[in-house]
Structure formats: structure tokens, C-alpha cells
C-alpha positions in Angstrom: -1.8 5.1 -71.1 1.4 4.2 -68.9 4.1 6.2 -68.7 6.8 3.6 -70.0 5.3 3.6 -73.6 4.3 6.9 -74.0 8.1 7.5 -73.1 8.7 5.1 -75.6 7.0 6.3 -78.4 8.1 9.4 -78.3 11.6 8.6 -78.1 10.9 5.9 -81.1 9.3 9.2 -83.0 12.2 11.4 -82.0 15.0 9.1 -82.0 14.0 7.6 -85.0 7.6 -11.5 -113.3 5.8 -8.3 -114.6 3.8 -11.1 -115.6 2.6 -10.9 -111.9 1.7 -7.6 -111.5 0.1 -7.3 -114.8 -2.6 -10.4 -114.3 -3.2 -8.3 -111.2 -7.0 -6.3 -111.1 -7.5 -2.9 -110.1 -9.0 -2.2 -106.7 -13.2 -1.8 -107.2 -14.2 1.8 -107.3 -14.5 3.5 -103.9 -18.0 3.6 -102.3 -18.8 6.6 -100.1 -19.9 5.7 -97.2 -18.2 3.0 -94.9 -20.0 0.5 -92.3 -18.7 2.3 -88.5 -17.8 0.3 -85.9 -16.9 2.0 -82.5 -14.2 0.5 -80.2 -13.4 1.4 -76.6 -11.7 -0.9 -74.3 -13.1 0.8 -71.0 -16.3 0.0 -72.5 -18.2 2.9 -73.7 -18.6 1.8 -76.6 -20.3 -1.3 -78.7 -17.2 -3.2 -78.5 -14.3 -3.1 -75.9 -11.9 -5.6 -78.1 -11.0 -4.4 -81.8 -11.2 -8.2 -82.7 -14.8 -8.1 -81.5 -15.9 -5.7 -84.1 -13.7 -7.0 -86.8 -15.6 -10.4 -86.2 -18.9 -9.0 -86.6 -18.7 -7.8 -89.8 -20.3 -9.4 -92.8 -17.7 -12.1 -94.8 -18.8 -11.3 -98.1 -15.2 -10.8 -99.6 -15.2 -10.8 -103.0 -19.3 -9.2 -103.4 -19.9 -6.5 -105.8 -21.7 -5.0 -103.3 -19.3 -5.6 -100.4 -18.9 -1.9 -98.2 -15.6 -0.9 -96.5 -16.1 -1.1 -92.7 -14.1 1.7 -90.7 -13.8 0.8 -87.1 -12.7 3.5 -84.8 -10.5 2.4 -81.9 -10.5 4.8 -78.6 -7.4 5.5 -76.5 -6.4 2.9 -75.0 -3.6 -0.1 -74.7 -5.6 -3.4 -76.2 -3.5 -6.1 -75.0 -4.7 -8.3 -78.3 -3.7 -10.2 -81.5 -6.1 -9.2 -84.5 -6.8 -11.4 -87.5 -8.0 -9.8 -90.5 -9.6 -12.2 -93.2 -12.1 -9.8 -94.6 -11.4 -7.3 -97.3 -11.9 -3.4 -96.8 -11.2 -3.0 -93.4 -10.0 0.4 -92.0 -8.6 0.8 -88.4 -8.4 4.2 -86.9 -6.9 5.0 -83.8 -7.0 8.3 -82.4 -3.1 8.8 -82.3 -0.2 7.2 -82.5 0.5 8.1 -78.9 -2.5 7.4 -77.3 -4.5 3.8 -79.5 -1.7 1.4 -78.6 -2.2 -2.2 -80.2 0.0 -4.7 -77.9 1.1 -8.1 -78.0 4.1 -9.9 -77.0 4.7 -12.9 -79.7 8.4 -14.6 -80.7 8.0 -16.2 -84.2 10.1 -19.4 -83.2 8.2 -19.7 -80.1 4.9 -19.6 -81.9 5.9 -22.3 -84.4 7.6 -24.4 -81.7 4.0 -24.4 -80.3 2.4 -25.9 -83.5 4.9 -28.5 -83.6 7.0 -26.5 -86.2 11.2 -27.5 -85.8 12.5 -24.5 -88.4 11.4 -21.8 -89.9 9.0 -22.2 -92.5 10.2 -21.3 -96.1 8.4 -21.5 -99.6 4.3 -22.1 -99.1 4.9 -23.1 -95.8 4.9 -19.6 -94.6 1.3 -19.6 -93.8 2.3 -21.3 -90.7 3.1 -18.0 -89.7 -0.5 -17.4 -89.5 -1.0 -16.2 -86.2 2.8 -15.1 -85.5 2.3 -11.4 -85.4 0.6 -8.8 -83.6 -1.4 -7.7 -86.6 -2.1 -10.7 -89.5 -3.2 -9.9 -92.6 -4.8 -12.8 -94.9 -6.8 -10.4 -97.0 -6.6 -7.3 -98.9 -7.5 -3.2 -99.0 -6.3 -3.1 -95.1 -5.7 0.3 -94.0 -4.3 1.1 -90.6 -4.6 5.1 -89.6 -3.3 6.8 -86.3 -2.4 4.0 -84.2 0.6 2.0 -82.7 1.1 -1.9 -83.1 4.0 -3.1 -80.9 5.3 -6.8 -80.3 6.3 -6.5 -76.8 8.3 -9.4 -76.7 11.4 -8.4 -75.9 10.6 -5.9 -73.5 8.1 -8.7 -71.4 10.8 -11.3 -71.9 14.3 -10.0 -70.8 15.5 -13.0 -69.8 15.1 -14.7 -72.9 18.1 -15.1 -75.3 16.2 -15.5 -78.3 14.3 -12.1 -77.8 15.6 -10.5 -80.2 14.3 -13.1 -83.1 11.9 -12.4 -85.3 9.4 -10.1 -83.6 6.5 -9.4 -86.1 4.2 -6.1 -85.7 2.4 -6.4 -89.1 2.4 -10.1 -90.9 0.6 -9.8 -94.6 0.1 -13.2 -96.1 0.4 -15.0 -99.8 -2.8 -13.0 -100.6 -2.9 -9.7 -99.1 -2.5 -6.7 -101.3 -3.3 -3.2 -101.3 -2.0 -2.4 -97.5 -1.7 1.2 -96.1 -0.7 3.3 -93.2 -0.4 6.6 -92.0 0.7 8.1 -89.2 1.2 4.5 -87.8 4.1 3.1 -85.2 4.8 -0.4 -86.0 7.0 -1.3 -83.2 9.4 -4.5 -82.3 12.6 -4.9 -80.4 13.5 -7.6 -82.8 14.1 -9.2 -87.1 11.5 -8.3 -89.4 8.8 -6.4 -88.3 7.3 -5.4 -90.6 6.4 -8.5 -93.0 4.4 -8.1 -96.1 4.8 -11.0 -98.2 2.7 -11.3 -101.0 5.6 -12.0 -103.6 2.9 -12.5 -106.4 1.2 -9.1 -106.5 1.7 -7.1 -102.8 1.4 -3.6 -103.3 2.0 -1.8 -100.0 1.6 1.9 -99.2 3.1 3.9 -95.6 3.4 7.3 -95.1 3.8 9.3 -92.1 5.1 6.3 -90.1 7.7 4.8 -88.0 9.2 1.8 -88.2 11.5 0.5 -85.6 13.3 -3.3 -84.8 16.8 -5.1 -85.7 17.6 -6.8 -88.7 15.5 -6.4 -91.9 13.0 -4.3 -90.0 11.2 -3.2 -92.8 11.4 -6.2 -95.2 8.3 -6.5 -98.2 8.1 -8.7 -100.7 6.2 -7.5 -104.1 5.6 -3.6 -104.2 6.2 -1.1 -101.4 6.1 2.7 -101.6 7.3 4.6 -98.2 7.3 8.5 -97.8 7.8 10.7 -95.1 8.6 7.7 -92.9 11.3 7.2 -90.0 13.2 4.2 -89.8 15.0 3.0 -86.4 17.4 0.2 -86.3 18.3 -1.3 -82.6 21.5 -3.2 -84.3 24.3 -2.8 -86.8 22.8 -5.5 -89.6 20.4 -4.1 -92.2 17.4 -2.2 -92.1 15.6 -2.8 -95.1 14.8 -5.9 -97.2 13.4 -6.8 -100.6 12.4 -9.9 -102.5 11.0 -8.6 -106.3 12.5 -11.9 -107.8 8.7 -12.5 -109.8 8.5 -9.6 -111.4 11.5 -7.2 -113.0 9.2 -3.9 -112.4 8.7 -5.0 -108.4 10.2 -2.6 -106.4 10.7 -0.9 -102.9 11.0 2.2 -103.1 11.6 5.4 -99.8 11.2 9.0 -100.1 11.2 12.0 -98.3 12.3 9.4 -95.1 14.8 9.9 -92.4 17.0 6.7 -91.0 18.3 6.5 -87.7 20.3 3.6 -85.8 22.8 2.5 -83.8 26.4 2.8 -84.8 27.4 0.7 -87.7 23.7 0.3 -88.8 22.9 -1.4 -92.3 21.1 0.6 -95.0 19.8 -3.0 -96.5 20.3 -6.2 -98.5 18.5 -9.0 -100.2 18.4 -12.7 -100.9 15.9 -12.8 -104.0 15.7 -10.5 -106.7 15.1 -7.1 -105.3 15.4 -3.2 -106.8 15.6 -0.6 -104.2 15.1 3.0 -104.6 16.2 5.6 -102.1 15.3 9.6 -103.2 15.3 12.3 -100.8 16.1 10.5 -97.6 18.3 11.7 -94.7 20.9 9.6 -93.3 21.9 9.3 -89.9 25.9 10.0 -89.4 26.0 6.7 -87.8 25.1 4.8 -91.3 27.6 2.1 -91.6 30.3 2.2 -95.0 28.1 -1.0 -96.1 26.5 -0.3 -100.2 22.9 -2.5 -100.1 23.9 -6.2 -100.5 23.2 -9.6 -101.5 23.1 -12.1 -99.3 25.0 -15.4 -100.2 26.3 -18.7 -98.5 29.7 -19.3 -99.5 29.6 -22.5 -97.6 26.5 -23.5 -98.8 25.9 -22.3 -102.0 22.5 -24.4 -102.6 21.1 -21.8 -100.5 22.1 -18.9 -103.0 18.6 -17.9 -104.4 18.6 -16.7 -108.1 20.2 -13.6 -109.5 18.5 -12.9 -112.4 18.7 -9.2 -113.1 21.6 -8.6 -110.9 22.5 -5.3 -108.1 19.7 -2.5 -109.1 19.9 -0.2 -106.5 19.3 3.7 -106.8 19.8 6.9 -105.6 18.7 10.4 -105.7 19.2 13.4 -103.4 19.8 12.0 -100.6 21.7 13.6 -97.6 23.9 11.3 -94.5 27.5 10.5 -95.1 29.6 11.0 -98.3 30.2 7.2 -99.1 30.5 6.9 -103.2 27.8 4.2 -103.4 25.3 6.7 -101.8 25.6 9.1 -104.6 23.2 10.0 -106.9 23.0 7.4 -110.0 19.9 8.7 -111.2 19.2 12.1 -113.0 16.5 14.7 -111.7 14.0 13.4 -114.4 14.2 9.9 -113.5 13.7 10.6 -110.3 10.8 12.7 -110.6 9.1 9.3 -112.7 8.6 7.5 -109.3 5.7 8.6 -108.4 2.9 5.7 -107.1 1.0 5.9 -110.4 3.9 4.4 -112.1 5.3 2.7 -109.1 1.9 0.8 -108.7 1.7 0.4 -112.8 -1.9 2.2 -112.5 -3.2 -0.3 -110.3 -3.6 1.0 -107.5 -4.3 4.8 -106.2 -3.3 4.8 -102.5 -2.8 8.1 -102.2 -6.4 9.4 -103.7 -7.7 6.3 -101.2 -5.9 7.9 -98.2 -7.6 10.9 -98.8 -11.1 9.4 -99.1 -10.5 7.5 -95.8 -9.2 10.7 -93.9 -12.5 12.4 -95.1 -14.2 9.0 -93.2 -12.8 10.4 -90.1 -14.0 13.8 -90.1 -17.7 13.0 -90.6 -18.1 12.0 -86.6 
């Protein structure tokens, strides 16, 4: 590992329609024992590229009988995209430190290549496909112990759109059911961090780090984020939300700490979104902004519907004493968010973490 990133990453670390979800299935019961895969790119093992092993496992998506794979990943920097279409997929690094997931990929500059003259909007986001370091087109994707880092600005100095959407992690129209822990998911520009699954994403980090410029960390569907750090390179907003099919879709961070620039945005919104924030800790350099919706004055056909209106809540939190950052929920209430009723029952990321960490211990 070089010493730029590992300098890097530990500054990052330091520095840092209920119609919809109810249509949605639970996940199948958990098996106990997962198809291994072993990784190492100096090649001691079976595989030196992670999309190597990822590509020979079985497509049987959507089989009864279909087993999780787990696919351990050595130390290492893999210089790679990775393209996951196959459900039940765990990747396992050995630290955030030390299993470094690289690429170096500017959204515009990926569509310009496929002939693309905007950004897509609407169904025509799975042009993206291909636009991050880490694409998602499938569901019960767990990421453990590992960094993912769009290098792009960093490899491309000179460049004056560097700073442009920069996608780490890209989940698509179907993916659901996404964790990490103890992950780095690293860009030095918009967005990324982009799960968008508006239908029925339900999305799960803890232990993490998130780091970019403008709507960083920016879901759409169902996210849950605890003990989490969030680092923003510029003075627009951090987080992002689009709910707008279902009232009970949320974002919800816990237990996080937010660190940026001076002047940094908390967040905003152009769809329906609901954000809440309990027992985070604010940097002293949070900007005097309250969480936001975005509108175009000039062009108000772009205005997206407002349908339930600001729903934006707070609990314990600690950072500076601005009055829209004080508590408008009780004790009680807050003590309801937990991810049983976050994730309506559908979903039991937590109890799956747990399973998956048990994985790794049985060498």
C-alpha cells in the first residue's frame, strides 16, 4: 500500500408511496454457510481481480436454493471497476486501511463516451451503468472492511470538471438490501454515494466513512446510518434524500459525527424527502443553513412535487446552537427509530451483519 493513501485514509478517518415498500418481500431466510471465494492481487490466491471471482459465480438470482457467496479480498490496491448483477454477494476486505478498491471515473465523462449530451434523469439513469467504481444492479450486497475510492480528481488535477459527480458506490432501479461496515467510500467530488432504488431501496451503513462535495451521501428509498463519519470537501450540502414514493421512506443518521469545510451544508432535497438526525455531533464549522428544498425560481417546471411538505427531525444532537437544530422530537419518539421499524419489518440488517461477521471468523 503507498504512502499517499494510507495518509489519506487516515486523515479521511480522523478528519472526518408506502404502497412501495409494502408490495416489497422480505429477504429469504439466511443459509449458513456461504460459497468462499479468495482474492489476492499478488496472486496467491485463486483469483488476483475481485471481478474475476465475482464473475465466476453461479447466476441463479432469484433460485430458492441460490447460496450467498462471500469473497475475501487480500490487502492490496485493485486498480478495478466491479459490476455486481448477482444477488447475495459479500465482499470482505481485510481493513479499511489496507483492501483499497480504486478507480478514477467522472460521470459526465463516462456518458460523454456513450454518446450521452446531459445527464440522464427519470429511467434513463441506467445509463449510469458503469459510472462508478462499485455498481450495483442487484440486491443483498454487503461490502465489509474495505475502501472504494473514485480517484478522479486526484489523477486528474488539471481537469476543471473534477469535482463533478464522482461516484464510489452506484445502486440501480433494482438494488435493495445494501450494507456496510467499517467501509471508506471515498470521492473528491458530487454524490458519492448513490443508491437509487426510489421504489423499494433499503440501505444499511454502520461504522463507515463517507467523504466528497455536494450531496455526498444522497439515497433514494430507505437508508439507516450509525456510527458513521461524514466529510464534506465544500460549503454546499452533505446529505440528500428523495422519499417522494412512499410517505414512510426515510433517511435517517445516528450516533454519526459530521465534519467539513467552513460553511458546510447539513443537506437538502428536490423530491419528497424526511430526514432524521439523533445523536449526531456537529462540526463547529456547520453552516447557519436548516435542511432545504431545492427550487428554480427561474424555472419553476423543474420544481419537483411537494406533497408532504419540510419533515425534518431532530434529537440529541450536539454542534452549534442554531434554533433549527434543536430537538423537535421527544425522548420516546426518538427511541422508536430503530431499523425494525425504520425498515417496516422487512428487512433485519443488523441480525444479517452479525451472521456475515461470524462468516469471517470461520477461516
Amino acid at each position: 500500500m503507498t504512502g499517499w493513501w494510507l495518509r489519506l485514509c487516515c486523515g479521511l478517518v480522523l478528519a472526518l408511496s408506502a404502497q412501495a415498500q409494502a408490495a416489497q418481500l422480505p429477504a429469504p431466510p439466511l443459509p449458513s454457510a456461504p460459497i468462499v471465494l479468495q482474492v489476492a492481487a499478488d496472486g496467491s490466491a485463486p483469483f488476483r481481480s475481485i471481478q474475476s471471482a465475482i464473475d465466476s459465480l453461479p447466476q441463479d438470482n432469484g433460485m430458492p436454493e441460490q447460496r450467498w457467496a462471500l469473497i475475501r479480498i487480500a490487502p492490496g490496491l485493485y486498480r478495478e471497476k466491479l459490476y455486481l448483477q448477482r444477488d447475495k454477494v459479500v465482499l470482505a476486505g481485510h481493513s479499511l486501511t489496507d483492501t483499497v478498491i480504486q478507480y478514477p471515473e467522472l460521470r459526465q465523462h463516462f456518458l460523454a463516451r456513450q454518446g450521452e449530451t446531459a445527464l440522464p434523469t427519470g429511467q434513463g439513469l441506467s445509463r449510469d451503468w458503469g459510472a462508478a467504481v462499485v455498481n450495483i444492479a442487484s440486491s443483498d450486497i454487503a461490502l465489509l472492511d474495505l475502501t472504494v475510492h473514485n480517484s478522479y480528481a486526484l489523477d486528474h488535477p488539471q481537469d476543471p470538471l473534477r469535482f463533478e459527480h464522482q461516484f464510489a458506490l452506484r445502486g440501480f432501479e433494482q438494488a435493495s438490501r445494501i450494507l456496510t461496515d467499517r467501509v471508506m467510500l471515498s470521492s473528491a467530488g458530487a454524490d458519492t454515494v448513490s443508491l437509487w432504488n426510489k421504489q423499494n431501496g433499503m440501505y444499511y451503513h454502520s461504522r463507515s466513512y463517507f467523504s466528497g462535495r455536494v450531496d455526498l451521501f444522497c439515497p433514494r428509498g430507505t437508508a439507516y446510518v450509525t456510527n458513521s463519519d461524514f466529510v464534506n470537501y465544500n460549503n454546499q450540502a452533505t446529505l440528500w434524500h428523495d422519499g417522494e414514493l412512499a410517505e414512510t421512506q426515510k433517511l435517517v443518521v445516528t450516533h454519526s459525527r459530521f465534519h467539513g469545510v467552513s460553511g458546510y451544508q447539513l443537506g437538502r432535497r428536490h423530491y419528497d424527502g424526511q430526514f432524521v438526525l439523533l445523536h449526531n455531533k456537529f462540526s463547529s464549522a456547520l453552516a447557519n443553513q436548516p435542511l432545504f428544498r431545492r427550487t428554480y425560481p427561474a424555472q419553476p417546471e423543474r420544481d419537483q412535487p411537494n406533497r408532504y411538505g419540510d419533515r425534518n427531525y431532530f434529537y440529541h444532537n450536539q454542534g452549534p446552537a442554531y434554533d433549527w437544530l434543536q430537538d423537535n422530537l421527544t425522548a420516546q419518539q426518538a427511541e422508536t427509530y430503530t431499523t425494525a421499524q425504520v425498515f417496516n419489518g422487512l428487512w433485519q440488517p443488523e441480525q444479517q451483519l452479525q451472521l456475515f461477521r461470524s462468516w469471517l471468523k470461520d477461516k
